[in-house]
Each structure stands twice: as C-alpha cells, then as structure tokens.
PLY file of the C-alpha trace (Angstrom):
ply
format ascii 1.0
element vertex 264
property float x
property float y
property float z
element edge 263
property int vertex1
property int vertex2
end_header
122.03 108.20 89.28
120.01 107.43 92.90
117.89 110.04 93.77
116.51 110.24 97.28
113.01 111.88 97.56
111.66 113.38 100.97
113.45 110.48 102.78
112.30 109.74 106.72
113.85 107.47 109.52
112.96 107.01 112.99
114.32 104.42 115.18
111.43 104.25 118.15
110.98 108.33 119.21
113.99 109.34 118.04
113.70 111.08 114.26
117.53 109.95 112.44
116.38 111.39 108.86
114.21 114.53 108.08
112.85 114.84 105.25
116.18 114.40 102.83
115.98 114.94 99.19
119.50 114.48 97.08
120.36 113.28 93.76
123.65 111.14 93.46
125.32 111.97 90.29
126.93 109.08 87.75
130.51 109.87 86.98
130.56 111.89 90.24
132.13 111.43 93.87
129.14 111.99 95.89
130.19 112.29 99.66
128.18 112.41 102.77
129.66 114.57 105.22
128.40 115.63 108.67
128.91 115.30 112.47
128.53 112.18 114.48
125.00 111.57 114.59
123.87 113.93 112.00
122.29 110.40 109.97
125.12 110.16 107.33
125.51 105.93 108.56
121.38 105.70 108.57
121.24 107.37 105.10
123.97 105.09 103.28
121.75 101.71 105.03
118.69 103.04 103.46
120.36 103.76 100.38
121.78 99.94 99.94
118.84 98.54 101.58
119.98 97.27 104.79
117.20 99.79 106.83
113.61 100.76 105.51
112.55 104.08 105.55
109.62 105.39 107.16
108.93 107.72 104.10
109.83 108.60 100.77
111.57 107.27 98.10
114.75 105.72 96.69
115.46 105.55 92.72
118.28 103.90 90.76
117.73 105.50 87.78
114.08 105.23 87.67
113.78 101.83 89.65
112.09 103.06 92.59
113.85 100.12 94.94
111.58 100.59 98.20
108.72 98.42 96.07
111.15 96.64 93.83
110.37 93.09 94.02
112.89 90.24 95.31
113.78 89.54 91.80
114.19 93.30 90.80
116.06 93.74 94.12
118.57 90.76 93.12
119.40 91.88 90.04
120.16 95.54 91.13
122.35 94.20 94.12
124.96 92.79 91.22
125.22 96.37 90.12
126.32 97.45 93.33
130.03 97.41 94.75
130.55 98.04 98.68
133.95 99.03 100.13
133.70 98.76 103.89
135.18 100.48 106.60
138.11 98.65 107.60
137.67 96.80 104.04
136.39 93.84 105.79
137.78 90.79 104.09
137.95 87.07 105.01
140.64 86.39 106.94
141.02 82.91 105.93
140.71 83.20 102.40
143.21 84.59 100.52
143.61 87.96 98.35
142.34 86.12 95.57
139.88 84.04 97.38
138.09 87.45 98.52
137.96 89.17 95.39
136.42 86.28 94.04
133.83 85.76 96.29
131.18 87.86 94.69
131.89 86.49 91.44
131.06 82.83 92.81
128.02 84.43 94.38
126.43 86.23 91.49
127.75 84.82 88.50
128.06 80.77 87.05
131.28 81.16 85.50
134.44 78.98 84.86
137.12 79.05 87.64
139.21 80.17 84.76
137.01 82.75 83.75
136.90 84.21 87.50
141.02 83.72 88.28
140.65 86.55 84.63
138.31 88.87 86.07
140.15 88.96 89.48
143.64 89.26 88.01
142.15 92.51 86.16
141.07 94.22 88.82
144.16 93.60 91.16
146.15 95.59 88.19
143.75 97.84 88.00
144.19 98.74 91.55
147.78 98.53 90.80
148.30 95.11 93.28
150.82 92.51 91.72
152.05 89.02 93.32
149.51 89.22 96.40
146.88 86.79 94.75
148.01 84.07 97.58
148.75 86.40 100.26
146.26 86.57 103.35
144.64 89.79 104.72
147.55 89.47 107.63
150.23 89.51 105.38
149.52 92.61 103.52
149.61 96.85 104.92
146.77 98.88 105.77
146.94 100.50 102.47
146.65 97.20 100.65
143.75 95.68 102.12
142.06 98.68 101.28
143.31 98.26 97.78
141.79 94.47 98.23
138.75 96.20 99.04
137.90 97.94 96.12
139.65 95.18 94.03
136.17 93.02 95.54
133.91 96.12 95.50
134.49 96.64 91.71
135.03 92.96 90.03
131.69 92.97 88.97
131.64 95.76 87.01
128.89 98.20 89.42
127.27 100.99 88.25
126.80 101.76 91.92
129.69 101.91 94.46
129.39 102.80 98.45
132.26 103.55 99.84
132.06 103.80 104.27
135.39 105.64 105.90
136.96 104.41 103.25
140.25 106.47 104.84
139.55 105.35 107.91
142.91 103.84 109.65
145.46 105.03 106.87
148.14 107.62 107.22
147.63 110.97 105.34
149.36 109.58 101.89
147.79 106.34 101.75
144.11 108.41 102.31
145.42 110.41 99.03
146.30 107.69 97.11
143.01 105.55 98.07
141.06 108.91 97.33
142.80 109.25 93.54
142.04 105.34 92.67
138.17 105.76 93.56
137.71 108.78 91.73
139.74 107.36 88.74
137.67 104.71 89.05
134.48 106.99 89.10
135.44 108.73 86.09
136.43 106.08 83.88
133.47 103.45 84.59
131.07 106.48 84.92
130.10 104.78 88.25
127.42 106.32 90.66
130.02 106.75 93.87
129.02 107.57 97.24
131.28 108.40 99.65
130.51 108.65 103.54
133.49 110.37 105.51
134.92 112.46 107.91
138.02 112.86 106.11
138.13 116.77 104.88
141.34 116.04 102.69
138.76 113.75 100.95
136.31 116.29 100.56
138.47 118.91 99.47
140.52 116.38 97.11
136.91 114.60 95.56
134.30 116.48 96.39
132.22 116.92 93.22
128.74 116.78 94.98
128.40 116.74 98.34
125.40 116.69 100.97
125.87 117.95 104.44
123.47 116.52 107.01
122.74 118.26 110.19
120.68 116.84 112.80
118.64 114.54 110.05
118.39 117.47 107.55
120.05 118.73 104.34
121.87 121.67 105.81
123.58 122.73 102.49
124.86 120.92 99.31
127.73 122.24 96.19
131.03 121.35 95.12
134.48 121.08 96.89
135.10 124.85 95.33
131.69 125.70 96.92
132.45 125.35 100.04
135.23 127.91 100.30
132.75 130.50 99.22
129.80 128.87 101.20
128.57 131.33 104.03
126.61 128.67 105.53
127.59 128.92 109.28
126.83 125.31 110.38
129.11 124.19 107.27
131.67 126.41 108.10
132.53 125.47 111.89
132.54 121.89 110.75
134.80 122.31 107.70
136.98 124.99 108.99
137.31 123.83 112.72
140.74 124.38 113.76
142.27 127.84 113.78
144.29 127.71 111.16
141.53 126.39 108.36
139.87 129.11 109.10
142.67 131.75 107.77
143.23 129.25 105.09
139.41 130.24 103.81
139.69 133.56 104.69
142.71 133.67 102.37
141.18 131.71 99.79
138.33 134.70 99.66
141.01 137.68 99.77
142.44 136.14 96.94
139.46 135.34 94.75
137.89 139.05 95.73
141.22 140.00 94.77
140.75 138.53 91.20
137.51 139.55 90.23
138.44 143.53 90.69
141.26 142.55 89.23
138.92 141.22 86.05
136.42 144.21 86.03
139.57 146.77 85.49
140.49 145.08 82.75
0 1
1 2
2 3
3 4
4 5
5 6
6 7
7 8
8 9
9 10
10 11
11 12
12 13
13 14
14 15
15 16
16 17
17 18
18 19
19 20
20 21
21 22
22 23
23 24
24 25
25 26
26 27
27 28
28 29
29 30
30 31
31 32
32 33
33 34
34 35
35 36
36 37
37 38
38 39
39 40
40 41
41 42
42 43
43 44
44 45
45 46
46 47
47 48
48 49
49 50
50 51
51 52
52 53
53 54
54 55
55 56
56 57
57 58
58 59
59 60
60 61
61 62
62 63
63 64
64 65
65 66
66 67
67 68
68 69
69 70
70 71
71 72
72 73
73 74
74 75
75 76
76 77
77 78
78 79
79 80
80 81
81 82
82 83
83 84
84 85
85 86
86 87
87 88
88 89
89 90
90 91
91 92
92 93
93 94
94 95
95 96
96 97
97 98
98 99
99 100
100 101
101 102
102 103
103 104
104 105
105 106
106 107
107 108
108 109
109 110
110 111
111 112
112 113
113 114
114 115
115 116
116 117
117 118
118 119
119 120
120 121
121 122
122 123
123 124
124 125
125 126
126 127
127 128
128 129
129 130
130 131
131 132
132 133
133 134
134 135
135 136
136 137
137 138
138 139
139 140
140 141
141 142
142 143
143 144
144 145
145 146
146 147
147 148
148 149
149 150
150 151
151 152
152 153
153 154
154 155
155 156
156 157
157 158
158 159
159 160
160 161
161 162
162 163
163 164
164 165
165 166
166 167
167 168
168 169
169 170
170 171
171 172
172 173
173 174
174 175
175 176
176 177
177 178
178 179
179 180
180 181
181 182
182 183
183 184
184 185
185 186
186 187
187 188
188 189
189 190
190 191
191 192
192 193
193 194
194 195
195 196
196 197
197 198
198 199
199 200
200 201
201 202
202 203
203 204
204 205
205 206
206 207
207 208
208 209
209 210
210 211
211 212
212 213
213 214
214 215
215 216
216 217
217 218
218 219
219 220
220 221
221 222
222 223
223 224
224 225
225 226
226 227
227 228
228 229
229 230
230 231
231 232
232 233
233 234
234 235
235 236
236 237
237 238
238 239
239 240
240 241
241 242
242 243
243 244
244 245
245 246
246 247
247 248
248 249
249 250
250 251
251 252
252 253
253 254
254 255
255 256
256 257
257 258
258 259
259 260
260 261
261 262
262 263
C-alpha cells in the first residue's frame, strides 16, 4: 500500500497539489482521474520521487520515502515497475535488450539467468518470437505489451502506469487494461493508474481519486460512480449526451430493483 498524507506542491505561486490525502490499495487498480491540470501528472512524480513535495507525506507501507535515505531509496526503487506513456523503449536495442535492461541495472546475475527472467515475462504478456525484433518492427499494441514486459521483470510490488492507453485503438486499450489488472490481482501488486481513458475507469476502476483543481474532489469504486451525485464528477465522467442517459438508466434500473426487493 502507499498512502499519501496531506500532500502539497507549488511550482513558484502557482499551488499544483492541495492538501491530498489517499491510500493506494495492494491487489487494487488505483487510477488517477481528472481534467488537464487538475495535478494528476504532479501527484504520480511525487509519488515515484521524481518532484519533492512542499508538505506532507509519502508511505510505502510504512517507509515514509520523503526522509528515506539513498540506500533505503535504492532498494525501494527495485520494487517499483514504470510503464510509460508511449512505453518508451530503446530504439536501438532490441525487445529483449529492453526488457533486460533493468535486470542488468539492479541485479548481478548470469546472462543466462536474465535471457530466463525475460523470456517469462514476454509469455506472460502473451508475446512469442519478438525477443530480436526492434521497437519499429512491432504494433502499437505490442510495444505496450514490451512495456509492461520491462515494467514487471523484476517482480514490483509497486507499478505506475502513465496513459497507459494512450495511442491504441478501443480493443487494444481493453486488452492492455485486462493484462494490468490480471497482473494486479495475481502478484497482489500496488497499481496506479493515471488516465483519461473512461473505458479504463469503468473496466478497472477498483479505487479511484478524482482531483480537481489540486484537491480530492471525491473518491469510490467504478460502481460508485454511477450512483455518485457529485456534480464536478459527473460532468467529467458523463460528458457527452448520451453518457449521461446511459447513468440515468443505470439509476432507473437499480431504483427499479430495490422496490422490486422490498415487495418481496
């Protein structure tokens, strides 16, 4: 779990983060959601350590990692996987070559040992005969695949995941969505997701936070949000026209069932 306690960020006058408190549940696919702007970016830097907050805290688990020392801090980065947006691998190494770049960085192991580890997690991520391939010889879709193939060969408690739709076509988003929660579930892995894709949250959702201007607007479940009569969450949700009947429906129906319940 990372838990996220009264959190500030300014960047000279301007104030990014507000005062956010959240706790990012193992097992779970935690998503940031929220506007352009609204801090989701500045929150995920903070939470891998790439910006320092003005105030507040950060815990993995109980390691508090804002006065962890450089040691400490080493250690928990090998329990961390990133998947960037636009997966961001090498172009001149190969498939192979990229998912085995973090095991030559954090661990002392035999090439043979490595070529192991990396040929698990391309099945894993269902990816056969592509260990040679380069990134510009492989679909969207794939690289993406490559992506969390890297983000996950060292076994992380803690995974980031940024847009990790971002690019793909409507099926590919569905199918990347189903690996990382599959992933999430069986490794019990701490997963934070930041996204503006809403199939995502209503495919994934198990805990989200939705930041407004800096704050914690509102916070549930993928089934809470259909209920939720929070208005900010609503006209970003349920923007279009037709979203909005969708929910509508959704309540009609469940209002429908629970008189339905009482009379019996």
């Amino acid at each position: 779990m990372i838990t996220v306690s009264n959190l500030k960020k300014s960047f000279g006058d301007k104030l990014v983060l507000q005062d956010v408190s959240f706790n990012f549940l193992p097992g779970k696919c935690n998503l940031i959601i929220g506007t352009s702007g609204s801090g989701k970016t500045v929150l995920m830097k903070c939470l891998v350590g790439l910006f320092t907050p003005d105030a507040g805290e950060i815990a993995y688990n109980d390691q508090n990692i804002l006065t962890a020392t450089t040691e400490e801090r080493k250690q928990l980065r090998q329990q961390v996987g990133m998947l960037f947006q636009g997966s961001a691998l090498f172009d001149s190494m190969t498939v192979e070559e990229n998912i085995m770049f973090p095991l030559n960085m954090f661990t002392k192991d035999s090439v043979d040992k490595k070529l192991k580890r990396v040929n698990e997690t391309l099945e894993r991520v269902n990816l056969k005969d592509v260990n040679k391939k380069f990134p510009s010889e492989i679909s969207g879709g794939m690289k993406k695949r490559v992506g969390i193939a890297r983000a996950i060969v060292l076994n992380p408690k803690y995974l980031f995941c940024d847009e990790p739709n971002s690019g793909l076509d409507p099926q590919t988003s569905m199918v990347i969505d189903k690996l990382i929660q599959d992933l999430t579930s069986e490794f019990n892995t701490t997963t934070i997701i930041n996204t503006h894709d809403m199939n995502s949250v209503m495919e994934i959702g198990d805990n989200i936070l939705y930041l407004h201007q800096g704050k914690k607007q509102w916070h549930g479940t993928r089934h809470d949000i259909i209920y939720s009569k929070d208005e900010l969450l609503n006209k970003f949700i349920f923007a279009s026209e037709f979203l909005q009947d969708a929910k509508q429906m959704r309540m009609i129906e469940a209002e429908a069932l629970q008189e339905s319940a009482k009379k019996t």
